[in-house]
PyMOL Python script that loads the backbone (N, CA, C, O; Angstrom):
from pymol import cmd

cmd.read_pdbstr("""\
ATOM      1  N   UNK A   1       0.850  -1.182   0.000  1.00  0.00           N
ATOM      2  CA  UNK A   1       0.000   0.000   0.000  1.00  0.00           C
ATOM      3  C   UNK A   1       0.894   1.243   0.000  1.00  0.00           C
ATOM      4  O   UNK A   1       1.767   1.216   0.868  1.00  0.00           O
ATOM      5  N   UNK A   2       0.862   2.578  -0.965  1.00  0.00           N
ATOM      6  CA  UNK A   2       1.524   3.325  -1.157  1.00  0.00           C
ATOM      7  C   UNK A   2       1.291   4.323   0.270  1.00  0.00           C
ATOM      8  O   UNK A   2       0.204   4.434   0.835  1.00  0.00           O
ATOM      9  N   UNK A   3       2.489   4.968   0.677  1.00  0.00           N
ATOM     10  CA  UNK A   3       2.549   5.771   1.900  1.00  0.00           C
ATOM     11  C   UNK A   3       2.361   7.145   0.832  1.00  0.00           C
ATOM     12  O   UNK A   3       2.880   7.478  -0.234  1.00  0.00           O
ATOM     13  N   UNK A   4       1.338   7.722   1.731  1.00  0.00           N
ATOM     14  CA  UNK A   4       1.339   9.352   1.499  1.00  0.00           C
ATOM     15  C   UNK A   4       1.905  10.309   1.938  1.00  0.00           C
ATOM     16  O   UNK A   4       1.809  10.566   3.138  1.00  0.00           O
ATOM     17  N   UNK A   5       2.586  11.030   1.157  1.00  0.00           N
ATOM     18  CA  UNK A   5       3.915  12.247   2.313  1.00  0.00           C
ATOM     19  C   UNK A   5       4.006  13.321   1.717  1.00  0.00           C
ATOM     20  O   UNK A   5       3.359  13.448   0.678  1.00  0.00           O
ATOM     21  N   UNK A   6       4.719  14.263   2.128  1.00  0.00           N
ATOM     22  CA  UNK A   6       4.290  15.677   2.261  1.00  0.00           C
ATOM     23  C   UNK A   6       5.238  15.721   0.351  1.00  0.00           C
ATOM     24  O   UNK A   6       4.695  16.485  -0.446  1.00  0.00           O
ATOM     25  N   UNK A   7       6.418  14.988  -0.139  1.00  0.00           N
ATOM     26  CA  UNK A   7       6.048  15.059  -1.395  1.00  0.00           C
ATOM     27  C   UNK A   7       5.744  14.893  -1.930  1.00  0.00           C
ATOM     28  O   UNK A   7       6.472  14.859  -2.921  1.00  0.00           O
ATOM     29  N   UNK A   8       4.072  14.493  -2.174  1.00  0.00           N
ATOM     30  CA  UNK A   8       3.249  14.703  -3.187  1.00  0.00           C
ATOM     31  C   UNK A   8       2.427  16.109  -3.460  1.00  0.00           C
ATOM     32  O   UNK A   8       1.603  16.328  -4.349  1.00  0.00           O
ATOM     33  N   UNK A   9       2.927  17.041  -2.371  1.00  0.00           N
ATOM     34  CA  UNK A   9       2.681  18.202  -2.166  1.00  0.00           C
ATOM     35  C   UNK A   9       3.652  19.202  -2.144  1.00  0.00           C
ATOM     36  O   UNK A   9       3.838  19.944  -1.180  1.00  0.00           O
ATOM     37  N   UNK A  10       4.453  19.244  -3.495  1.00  0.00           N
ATOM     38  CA  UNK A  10       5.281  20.363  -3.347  1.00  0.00           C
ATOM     39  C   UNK A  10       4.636  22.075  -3.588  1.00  0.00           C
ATOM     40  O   UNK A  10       5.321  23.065  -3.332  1.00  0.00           O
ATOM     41  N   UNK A  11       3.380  22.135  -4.056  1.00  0.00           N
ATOM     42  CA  UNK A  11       2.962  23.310  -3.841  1.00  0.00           C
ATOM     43  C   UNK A  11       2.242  23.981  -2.505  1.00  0.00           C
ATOM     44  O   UNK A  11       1.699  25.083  -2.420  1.00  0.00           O
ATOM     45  N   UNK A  12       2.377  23.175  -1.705  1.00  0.00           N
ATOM     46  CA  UNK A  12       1.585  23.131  -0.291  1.00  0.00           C
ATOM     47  C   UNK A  12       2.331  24.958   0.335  1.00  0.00           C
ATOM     48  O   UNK A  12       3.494  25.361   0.316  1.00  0.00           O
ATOM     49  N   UNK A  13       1.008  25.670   0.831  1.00  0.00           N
ATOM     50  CA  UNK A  13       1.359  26.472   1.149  1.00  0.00           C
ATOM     51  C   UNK A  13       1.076  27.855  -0.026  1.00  0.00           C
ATOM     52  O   UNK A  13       1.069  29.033   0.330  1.00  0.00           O
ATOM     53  N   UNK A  14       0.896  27.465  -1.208  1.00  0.00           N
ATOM     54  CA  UNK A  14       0.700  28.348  -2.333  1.00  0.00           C
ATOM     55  C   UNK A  14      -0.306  28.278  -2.361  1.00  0.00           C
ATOM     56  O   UNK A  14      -0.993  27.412  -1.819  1.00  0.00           O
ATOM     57  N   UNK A  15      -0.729  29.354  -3.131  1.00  0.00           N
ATOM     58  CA  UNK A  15      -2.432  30.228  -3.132  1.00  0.00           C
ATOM     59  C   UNK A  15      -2.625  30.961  -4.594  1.00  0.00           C
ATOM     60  O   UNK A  15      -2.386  32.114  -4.953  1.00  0.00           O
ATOM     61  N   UNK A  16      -3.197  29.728  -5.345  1.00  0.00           N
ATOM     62  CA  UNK A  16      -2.997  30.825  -6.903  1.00  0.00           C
ATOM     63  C   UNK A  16      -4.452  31.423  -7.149  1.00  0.00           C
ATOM     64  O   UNK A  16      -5.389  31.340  -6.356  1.00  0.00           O
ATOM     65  N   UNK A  17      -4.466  32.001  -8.318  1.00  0.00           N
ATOM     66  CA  UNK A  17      -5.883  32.551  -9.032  1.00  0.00           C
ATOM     67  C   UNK A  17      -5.666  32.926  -9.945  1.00  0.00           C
ATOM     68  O   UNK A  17      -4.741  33.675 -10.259  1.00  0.00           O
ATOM     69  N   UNK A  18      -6.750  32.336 -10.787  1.00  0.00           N
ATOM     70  CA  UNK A  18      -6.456  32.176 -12.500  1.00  0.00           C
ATOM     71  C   UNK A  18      -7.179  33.369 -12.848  1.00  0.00           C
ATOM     72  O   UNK A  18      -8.086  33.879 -12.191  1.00  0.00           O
ATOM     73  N   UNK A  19      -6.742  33.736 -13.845  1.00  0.00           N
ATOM     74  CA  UNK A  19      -7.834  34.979 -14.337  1.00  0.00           C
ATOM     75  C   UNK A  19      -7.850  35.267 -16.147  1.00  0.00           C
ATOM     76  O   UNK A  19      -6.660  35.335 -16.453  1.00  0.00           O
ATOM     77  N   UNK A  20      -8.415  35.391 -16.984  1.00  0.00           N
ATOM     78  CA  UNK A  20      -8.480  35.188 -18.526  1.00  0.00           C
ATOM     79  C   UNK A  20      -8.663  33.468 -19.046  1.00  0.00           C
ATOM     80  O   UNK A  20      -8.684  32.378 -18.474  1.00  0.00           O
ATOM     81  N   UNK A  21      -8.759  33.887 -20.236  1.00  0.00           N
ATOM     82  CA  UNK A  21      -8.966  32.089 -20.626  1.00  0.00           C
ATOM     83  C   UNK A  21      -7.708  31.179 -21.117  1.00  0.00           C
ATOM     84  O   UNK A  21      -6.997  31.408 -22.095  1.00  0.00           O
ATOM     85  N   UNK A  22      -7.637  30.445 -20.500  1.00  0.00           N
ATOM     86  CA  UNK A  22      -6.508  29.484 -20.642  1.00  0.00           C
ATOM     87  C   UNK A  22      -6.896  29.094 -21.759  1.00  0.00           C
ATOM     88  O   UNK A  22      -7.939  29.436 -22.317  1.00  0.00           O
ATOM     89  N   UNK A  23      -5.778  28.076 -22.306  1.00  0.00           N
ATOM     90  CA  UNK A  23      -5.774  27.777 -23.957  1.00  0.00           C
ATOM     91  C   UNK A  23      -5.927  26.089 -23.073  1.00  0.00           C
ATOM     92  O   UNK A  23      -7.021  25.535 -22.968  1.00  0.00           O
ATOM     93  N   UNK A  24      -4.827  25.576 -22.601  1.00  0.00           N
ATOM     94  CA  UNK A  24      -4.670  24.420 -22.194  1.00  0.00           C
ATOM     95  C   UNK A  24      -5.366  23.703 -21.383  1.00  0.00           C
ATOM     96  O   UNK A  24      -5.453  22.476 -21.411  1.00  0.00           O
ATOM     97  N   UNK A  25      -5.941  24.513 -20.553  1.00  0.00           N
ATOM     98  CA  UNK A  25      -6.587  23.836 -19.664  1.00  0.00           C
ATOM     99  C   UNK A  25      -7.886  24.826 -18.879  1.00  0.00           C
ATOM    100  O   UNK A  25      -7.785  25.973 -18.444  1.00  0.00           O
ATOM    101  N   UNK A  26      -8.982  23.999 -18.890  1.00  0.00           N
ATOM    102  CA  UNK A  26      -9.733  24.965 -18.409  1.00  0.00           C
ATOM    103  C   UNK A  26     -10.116  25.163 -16.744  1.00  0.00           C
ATOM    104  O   UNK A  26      -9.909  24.343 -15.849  1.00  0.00           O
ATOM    105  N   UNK A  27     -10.598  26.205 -16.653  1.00  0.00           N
ATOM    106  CA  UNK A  27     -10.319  26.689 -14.948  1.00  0.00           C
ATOM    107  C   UNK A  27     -10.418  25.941 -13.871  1.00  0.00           C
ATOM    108  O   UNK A  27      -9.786  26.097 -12.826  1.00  0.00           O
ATOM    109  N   UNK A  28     -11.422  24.903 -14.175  1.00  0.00           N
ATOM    110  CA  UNK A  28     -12.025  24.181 -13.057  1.00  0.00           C
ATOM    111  C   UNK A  28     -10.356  22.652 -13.119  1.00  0.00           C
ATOM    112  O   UNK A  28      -9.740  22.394 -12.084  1.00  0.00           O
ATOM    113  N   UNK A  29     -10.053  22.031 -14.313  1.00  0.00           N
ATOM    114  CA  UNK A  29      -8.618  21.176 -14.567  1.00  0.00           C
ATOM    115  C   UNK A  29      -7.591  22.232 -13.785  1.00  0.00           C
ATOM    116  O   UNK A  29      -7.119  21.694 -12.784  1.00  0.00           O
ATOM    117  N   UNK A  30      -7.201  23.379 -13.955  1.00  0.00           N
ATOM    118  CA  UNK A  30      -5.943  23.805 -13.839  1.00  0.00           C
ATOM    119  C   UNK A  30      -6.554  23.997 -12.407  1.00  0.00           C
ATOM    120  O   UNK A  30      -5.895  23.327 -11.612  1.00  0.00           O
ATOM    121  N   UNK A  31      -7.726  24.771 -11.702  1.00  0.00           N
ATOM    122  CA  UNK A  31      -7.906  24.500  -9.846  1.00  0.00           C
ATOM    123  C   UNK A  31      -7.535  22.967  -9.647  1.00  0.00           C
ATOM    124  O   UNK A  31      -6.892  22.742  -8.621  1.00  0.00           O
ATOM    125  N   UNK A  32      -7.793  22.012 -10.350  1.00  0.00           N
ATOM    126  CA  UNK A  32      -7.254  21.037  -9.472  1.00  0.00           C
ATOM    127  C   UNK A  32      -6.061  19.915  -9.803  1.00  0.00           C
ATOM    128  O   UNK A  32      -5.879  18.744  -9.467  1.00  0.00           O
ATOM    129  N   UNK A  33      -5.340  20.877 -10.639  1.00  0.00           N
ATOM    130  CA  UNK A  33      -4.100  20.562 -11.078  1.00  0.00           C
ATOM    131  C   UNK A  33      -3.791  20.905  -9.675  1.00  0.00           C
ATOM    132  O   UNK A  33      -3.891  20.101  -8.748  1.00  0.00           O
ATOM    133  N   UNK A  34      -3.405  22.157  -9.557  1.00  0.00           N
ATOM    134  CA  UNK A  34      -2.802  22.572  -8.314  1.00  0.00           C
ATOM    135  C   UNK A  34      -3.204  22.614  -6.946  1.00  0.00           C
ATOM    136  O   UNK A  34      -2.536  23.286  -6.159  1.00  0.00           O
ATOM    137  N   UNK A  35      -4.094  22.056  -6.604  1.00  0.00           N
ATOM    138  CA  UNK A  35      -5.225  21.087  -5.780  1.00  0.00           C
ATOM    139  C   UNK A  35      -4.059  20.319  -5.210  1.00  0.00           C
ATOM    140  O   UNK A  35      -3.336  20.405  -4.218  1.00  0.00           O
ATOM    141  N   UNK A  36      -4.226  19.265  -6.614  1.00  0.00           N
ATOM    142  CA  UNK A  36      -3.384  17.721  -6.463  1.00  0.00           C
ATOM    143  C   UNK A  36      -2.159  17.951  -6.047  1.00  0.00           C
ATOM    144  O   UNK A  36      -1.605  16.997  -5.501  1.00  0.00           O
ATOM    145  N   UNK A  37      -1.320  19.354  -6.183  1.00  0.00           N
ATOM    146  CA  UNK A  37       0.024  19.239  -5.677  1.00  0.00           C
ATOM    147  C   UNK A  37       0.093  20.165  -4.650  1.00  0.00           C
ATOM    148  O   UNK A  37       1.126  20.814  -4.487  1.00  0.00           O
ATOM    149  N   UNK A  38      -1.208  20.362  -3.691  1.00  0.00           N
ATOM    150  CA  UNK A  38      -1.059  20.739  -2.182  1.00  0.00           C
ATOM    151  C   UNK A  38      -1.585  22.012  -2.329  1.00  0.00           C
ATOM    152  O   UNK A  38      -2.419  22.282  -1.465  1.00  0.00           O
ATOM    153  N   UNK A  39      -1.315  23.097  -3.343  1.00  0.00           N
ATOM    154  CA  UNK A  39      -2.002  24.393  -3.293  1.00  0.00           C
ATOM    155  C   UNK A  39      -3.018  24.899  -3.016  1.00  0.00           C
ATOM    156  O   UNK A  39      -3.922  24.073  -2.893  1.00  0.00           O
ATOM    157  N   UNK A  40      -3.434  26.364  -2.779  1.00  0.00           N
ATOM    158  CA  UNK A  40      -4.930  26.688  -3.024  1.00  0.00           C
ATOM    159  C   UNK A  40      -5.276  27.264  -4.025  1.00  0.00           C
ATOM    160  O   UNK A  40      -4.459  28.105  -4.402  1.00  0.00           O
ATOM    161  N   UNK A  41      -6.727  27.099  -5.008  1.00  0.00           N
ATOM    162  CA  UNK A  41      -6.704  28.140  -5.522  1.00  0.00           C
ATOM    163  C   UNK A  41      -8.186  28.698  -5.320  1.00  0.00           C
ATOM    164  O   UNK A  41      -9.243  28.071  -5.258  1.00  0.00           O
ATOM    165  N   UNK A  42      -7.912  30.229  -5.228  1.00  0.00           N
ATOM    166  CA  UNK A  42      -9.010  30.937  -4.782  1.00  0.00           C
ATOM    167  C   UNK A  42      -9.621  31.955  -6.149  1.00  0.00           C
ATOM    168  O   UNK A  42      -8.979  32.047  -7.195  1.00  0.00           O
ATOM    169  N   UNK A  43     -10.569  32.468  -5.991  1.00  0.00           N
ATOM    170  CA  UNK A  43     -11.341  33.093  -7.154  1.00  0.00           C
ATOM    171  C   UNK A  43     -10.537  34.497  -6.659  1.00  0.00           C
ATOM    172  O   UNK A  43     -10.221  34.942  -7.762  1.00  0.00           O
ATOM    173  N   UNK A  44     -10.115  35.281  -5.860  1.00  0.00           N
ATOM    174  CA  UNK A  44      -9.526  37.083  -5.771  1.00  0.00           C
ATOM    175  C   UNK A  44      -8.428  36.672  -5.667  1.00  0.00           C
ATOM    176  O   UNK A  44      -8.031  35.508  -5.606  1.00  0.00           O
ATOM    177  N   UNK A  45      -7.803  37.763  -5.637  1.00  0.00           N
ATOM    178  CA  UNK A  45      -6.311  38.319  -5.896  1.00  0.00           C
ATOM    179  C   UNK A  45      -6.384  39.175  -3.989  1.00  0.00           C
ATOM    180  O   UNK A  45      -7.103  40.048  -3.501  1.00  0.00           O
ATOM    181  N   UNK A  46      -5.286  38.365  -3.469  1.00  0.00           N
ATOM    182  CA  UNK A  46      -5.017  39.460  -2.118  1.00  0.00           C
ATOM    183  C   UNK A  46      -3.534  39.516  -2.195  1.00  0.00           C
ATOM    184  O   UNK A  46      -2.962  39.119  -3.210  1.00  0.00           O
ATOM    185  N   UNK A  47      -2.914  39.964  -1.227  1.00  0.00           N
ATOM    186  CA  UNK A  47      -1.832  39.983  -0.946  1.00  0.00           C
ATOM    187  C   UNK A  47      -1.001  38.280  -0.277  1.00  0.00           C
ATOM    188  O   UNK A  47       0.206  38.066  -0.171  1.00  0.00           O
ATOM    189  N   UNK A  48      -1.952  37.496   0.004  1.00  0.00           N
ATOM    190  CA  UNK A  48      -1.867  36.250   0.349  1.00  0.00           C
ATOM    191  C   UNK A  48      -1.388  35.411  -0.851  1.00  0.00           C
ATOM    192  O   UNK A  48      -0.736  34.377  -0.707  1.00  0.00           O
ATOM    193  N   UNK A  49      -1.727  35.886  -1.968  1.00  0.00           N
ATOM    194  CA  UNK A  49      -1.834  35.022  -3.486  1.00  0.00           C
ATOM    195  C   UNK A  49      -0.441  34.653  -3.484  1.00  0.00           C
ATOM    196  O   UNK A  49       0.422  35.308  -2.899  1.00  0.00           O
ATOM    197  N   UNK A  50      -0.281  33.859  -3.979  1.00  0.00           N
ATOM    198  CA  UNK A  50       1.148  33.599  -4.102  1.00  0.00           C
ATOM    199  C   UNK A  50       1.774  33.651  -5.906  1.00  0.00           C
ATOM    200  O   UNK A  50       2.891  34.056  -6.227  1.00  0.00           O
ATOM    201  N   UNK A  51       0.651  33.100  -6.915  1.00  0.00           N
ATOM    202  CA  UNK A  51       0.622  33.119  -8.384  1.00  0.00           C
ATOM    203  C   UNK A  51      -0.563  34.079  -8.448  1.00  0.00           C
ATOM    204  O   UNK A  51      -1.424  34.314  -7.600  1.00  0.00           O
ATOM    205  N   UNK A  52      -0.322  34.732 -10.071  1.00  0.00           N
ATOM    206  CA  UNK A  52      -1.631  34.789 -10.815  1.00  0.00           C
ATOM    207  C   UNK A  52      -1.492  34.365 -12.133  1.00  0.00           C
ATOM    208  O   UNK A  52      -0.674  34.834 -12.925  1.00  0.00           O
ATOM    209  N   UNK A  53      -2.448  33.302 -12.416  1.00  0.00           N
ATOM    210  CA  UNK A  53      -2.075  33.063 -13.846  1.00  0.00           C
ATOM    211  C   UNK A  53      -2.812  33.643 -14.950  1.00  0.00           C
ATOM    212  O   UNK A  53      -3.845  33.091 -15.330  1.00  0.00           O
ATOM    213  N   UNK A  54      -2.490  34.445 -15.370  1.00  0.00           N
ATOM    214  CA  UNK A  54      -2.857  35.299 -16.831  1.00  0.00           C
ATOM    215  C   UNK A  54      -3.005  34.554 -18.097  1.00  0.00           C
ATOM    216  O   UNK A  54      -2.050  34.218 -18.797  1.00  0.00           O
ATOM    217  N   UNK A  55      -4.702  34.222 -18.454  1.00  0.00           N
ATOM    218  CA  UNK A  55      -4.495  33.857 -19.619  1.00  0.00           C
ATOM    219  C   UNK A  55      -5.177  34.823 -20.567  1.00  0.00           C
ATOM    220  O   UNK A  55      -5.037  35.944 -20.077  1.00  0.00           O
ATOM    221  N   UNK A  56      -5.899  34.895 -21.782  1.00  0.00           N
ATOM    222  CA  UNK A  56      -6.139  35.904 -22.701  1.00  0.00           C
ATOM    223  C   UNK A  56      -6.939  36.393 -22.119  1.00  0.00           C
ATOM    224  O   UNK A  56      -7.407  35.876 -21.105  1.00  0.00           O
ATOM    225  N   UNK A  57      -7.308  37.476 -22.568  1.00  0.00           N
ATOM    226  CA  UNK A  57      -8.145  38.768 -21.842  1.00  0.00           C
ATOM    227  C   UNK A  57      -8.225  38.354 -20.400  1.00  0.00           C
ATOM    228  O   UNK A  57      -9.274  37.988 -19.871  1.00  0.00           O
ATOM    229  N   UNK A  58      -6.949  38.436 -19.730  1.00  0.00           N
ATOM    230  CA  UNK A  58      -7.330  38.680 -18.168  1.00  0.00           C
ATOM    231  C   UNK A  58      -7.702  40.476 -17.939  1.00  0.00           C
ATOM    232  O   UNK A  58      -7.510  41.542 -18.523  1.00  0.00           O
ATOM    233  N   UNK A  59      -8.080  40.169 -17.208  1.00  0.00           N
ATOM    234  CA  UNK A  59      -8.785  42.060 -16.702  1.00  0.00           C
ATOM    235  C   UNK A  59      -8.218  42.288 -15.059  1.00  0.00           C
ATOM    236  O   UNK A  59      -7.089  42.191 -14.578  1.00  0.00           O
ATOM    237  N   UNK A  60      -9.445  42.605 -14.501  1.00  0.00           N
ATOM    238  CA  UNK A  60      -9.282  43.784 -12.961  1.00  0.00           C
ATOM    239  C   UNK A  60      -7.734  42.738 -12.390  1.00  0.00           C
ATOM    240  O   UNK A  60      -6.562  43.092 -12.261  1.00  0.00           O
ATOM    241  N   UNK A  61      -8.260  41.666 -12.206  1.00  0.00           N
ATOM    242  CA  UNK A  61      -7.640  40.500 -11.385  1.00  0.00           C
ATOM    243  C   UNK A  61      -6.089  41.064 -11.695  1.00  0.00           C
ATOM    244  O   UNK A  61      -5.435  41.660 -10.839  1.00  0.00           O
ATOM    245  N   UNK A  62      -5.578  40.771 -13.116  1.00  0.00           N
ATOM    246  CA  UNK A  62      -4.282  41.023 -13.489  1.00  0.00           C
ATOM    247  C   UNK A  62      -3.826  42.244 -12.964  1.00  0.00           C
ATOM    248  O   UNK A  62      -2.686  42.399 -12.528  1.00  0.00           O
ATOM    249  N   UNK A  63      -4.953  43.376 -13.007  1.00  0.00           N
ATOM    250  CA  UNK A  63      -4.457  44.690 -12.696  1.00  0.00           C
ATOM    251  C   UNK A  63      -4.411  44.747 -11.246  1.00  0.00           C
ATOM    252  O   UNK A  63      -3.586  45.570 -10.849  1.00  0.00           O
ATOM    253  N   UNK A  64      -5.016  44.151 -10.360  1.00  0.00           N
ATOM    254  CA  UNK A  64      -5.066  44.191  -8.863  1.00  0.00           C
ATOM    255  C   UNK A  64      -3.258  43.445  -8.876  1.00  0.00           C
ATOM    256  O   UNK A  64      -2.367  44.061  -8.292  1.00  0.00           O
ATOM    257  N   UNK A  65      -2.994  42.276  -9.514  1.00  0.00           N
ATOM    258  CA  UNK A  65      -1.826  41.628  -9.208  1.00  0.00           C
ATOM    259  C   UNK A  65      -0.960  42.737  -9.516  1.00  0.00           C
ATOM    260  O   UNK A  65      -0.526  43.185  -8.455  1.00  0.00           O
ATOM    261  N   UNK A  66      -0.650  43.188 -10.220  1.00  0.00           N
ATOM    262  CA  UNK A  66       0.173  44.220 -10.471  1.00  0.00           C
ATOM    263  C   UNK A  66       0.215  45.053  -9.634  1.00  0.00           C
ATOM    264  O   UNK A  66       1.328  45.248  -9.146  1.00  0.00           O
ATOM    265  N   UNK A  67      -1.137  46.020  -9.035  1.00  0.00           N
ATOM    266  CA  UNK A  67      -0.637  46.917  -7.834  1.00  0.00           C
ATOM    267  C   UNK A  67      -0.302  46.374  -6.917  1.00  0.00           C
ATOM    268  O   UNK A  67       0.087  47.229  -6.121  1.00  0.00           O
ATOM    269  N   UNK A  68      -0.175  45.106  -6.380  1.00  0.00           N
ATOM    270  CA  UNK A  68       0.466  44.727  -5.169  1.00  0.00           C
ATOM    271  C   UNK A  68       1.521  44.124  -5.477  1.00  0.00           C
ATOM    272  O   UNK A  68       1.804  43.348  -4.564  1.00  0.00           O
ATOM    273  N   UNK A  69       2.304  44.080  -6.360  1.00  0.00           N
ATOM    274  CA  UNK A  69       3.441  43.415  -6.832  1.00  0.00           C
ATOM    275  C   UNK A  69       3.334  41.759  -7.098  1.00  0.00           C
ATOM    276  O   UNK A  69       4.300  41.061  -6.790  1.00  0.00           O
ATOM    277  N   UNK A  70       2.294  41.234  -7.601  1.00  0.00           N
ATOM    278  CA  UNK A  70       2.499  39.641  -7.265  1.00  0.00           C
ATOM    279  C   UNK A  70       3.172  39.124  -8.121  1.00  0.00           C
ATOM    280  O   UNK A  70       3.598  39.894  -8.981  1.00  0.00           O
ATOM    281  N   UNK A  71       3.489  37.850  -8.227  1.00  0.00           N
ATOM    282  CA  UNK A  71       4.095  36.662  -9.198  1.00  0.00           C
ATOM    283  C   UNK A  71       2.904  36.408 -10.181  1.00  0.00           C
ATOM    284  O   UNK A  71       1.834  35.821 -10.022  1.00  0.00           O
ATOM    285  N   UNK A  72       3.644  37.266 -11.606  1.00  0.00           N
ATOM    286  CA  UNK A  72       2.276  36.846 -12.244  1.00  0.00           C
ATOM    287  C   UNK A  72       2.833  35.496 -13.642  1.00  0.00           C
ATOM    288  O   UNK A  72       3.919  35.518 -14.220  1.00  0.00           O
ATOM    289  N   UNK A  73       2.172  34.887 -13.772  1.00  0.00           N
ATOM    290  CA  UNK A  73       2.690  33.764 -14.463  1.00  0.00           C
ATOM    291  C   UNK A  73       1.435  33.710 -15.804  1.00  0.00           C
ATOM    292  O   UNK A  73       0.208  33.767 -15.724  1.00  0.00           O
ATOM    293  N   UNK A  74       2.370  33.573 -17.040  1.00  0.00           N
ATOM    294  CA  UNK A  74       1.746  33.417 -18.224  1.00  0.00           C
ATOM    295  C   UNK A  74       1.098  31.595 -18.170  1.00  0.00           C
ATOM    296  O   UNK A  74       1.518  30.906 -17.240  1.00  0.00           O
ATOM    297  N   UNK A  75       0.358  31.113 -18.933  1.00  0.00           N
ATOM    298  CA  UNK A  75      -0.344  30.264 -19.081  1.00  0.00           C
ATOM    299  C   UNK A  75       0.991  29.137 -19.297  1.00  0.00           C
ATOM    300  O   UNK A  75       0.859  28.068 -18.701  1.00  0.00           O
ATOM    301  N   UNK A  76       2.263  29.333 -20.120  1.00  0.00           N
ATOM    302  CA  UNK A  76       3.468  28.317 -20.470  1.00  0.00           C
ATOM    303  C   UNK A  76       3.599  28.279 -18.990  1.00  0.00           C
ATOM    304  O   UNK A  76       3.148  27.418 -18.235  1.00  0.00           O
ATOM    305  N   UNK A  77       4.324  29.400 -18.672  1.00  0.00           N
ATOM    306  CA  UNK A  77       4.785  29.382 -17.330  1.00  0.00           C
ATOM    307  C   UNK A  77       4.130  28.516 -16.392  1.00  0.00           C
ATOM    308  O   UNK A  77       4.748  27.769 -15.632  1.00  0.00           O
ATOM    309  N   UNK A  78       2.993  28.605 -16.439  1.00  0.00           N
ATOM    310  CA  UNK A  78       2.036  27.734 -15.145  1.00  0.00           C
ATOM    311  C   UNK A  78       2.098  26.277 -15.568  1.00  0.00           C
ATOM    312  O   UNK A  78       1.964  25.299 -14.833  1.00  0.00           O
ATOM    313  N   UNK A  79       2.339  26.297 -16.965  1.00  0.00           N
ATOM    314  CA  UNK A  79       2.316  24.475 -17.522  1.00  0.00           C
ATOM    315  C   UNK A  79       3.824  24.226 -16.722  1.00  0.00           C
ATOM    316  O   UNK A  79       3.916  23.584 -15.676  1.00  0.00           O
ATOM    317  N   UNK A  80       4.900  24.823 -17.382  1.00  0.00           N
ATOM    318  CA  UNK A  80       5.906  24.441 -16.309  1.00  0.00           C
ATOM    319  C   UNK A  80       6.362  24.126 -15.468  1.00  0.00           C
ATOM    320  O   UNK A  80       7.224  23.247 -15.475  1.00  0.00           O
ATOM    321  N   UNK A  81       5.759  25.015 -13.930  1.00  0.00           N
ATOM    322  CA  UNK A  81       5.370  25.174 -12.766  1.00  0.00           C
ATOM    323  C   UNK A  81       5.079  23.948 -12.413  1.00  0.00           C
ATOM    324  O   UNK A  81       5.680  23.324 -11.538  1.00  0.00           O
ATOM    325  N   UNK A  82       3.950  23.448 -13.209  1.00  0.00           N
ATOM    326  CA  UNK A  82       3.388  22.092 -13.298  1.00  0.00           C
ATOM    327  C   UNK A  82       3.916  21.209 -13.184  1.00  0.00           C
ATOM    328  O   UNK A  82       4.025  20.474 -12.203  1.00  0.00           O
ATOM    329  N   UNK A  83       4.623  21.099 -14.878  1.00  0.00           N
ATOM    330  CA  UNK A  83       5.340  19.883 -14.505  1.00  0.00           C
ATOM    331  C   UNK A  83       6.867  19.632 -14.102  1.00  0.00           C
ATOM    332  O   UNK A  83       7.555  18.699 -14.516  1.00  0.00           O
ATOM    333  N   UNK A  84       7.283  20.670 -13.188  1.00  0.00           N
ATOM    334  CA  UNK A  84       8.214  20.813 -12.388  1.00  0.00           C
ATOM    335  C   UNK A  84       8.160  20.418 -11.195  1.00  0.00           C
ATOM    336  O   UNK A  84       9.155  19.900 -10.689  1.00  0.00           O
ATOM    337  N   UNK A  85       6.853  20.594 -10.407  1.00  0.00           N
ATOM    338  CA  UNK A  85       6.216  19.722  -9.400  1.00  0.00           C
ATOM    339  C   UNK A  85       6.220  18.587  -9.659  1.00  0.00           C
ATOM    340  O   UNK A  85       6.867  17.801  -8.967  1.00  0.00           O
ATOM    341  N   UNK A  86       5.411  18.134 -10.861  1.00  0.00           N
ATOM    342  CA  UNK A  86       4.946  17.381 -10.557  1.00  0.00           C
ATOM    343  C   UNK A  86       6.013  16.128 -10.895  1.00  0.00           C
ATOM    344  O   UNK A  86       5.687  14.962 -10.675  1.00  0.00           O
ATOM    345  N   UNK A  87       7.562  16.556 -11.556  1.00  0.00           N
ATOM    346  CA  UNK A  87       8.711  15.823 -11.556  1.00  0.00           C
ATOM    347  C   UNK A  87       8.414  15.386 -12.912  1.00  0.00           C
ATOM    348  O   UNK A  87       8.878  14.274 -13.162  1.00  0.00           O
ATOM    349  N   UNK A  88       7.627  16.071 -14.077  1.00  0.00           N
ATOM    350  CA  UNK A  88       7.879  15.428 -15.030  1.00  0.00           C
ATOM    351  C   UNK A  88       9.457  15.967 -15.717  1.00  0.00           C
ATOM    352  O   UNK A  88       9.911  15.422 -16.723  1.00  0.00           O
TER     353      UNK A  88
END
""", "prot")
cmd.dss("prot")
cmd.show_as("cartoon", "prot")
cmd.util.cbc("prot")
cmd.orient("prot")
């Protein structure tokens, strides 16, 4: 029986929010992409956020990330992210 441990959760502790339309994956897949590797993802942008992922026509969301300085990540970028976790 496989043991469960804290690395299957290397995003644990992160807090993203998607905002525009992804090409690759759609909102509800990419929330629980990063679900599966321990993260949160929430519908606003706070200072808590840790990502924002920008896909086409993102709006307010992107612009809120920007006045607070966040980590904003293009749609490649977040595939990366991905499968950098996830050890592919």
């Amino acid at each position: 029986m496989p043991e469960t441990t804290t690395e299957n959760t290397p995003l644990e502790g992160l807090t993203f929010v998607f905002t525009g339309t992804l090409q690759e994956y759609t909102r509800q897949e990419a929330q629980e992409a990063v679900e599966r590797l321990g993260a949160r993802a929430t519908g606003s942008v706070s200072r808590k956020t840790s990502y924002v992922v920008a896909g086409v026509e993102a709006g307010s969301k992107l612009e809120k990330a920007r006045s607070l300085g966040l980590q904003i990540l293009t749609e490649q970028q977040f595939i990366a992210l991905l499968r950098k976790s996830s050890g592919e």
